[in-house]
N, C-alpha and C positions, 0 to 999 in steps of 0.2 A: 630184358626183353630178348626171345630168343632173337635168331637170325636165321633166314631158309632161302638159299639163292638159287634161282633158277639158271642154270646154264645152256643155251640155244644160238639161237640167231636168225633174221630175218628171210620171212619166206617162208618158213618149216609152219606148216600149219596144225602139226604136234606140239608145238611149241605155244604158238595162238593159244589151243586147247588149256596144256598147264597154266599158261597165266591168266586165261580166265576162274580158271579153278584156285589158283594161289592167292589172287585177288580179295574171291569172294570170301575164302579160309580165312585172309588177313583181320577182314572187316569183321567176322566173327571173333576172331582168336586172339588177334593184337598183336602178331608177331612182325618185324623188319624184314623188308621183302626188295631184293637186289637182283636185279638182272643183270646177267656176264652175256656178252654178245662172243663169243669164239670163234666166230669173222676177224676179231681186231687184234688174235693171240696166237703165234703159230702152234707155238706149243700147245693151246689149249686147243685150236683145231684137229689138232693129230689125236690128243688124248681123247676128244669127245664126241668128234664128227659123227660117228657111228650110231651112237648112244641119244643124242638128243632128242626131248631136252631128258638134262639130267637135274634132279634136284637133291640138294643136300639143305640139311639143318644144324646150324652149330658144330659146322664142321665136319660131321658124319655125311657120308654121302648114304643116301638114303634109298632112290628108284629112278629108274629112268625111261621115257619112251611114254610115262603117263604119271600123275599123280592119285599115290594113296592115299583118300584121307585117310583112313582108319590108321596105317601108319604114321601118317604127320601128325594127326591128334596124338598121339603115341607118344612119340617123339616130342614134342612141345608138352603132354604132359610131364611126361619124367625129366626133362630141361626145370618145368618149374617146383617140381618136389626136389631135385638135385639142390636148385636154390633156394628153396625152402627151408632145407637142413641144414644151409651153411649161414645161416642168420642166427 
């Protein structure tokens, strides 16, 4: 199952936006869906403040400031041909 984590923090109402859209993605797609709050990381506030939210999938950072489907389908397609081929 891939992984796509949304990295934000409360209040950012861009943020609100991506995770009603990663939510609904989820419930379609079936992929693990992990919120990073960067309120609770310095380091990750320095690396991200700007940027949020930002989302990555399987590790790859992927967009930030909105969510692409077309790229997250994307992205979670070629996650499960990648795993596909290693079976």
């Amino acid at each position: 199952m891939s992984l796509v984590e949304l990295y934000g923090r409360d209040g950012c109402c861009l943020c609100d936006d991506a995770r009603v859209a990663l939510e609904r993605l989820r419930r379609e797609l079936g992929f693990e869906l992990v919120e990073v709050d960067i309120a609770t990381d310095d380091a990750l506030h320095r690396v991200y403040f700007e940027r949020i939210p930002v989302v990555r999938c399987n590790g790859a950072e992927l967009f930030d400031f909105h969510v692409d489907e077309a790229v997250l389908r994307a992205a979670l397609a070629a996650a499960e041909d990648d795993l596909e081929s290693r079976r």
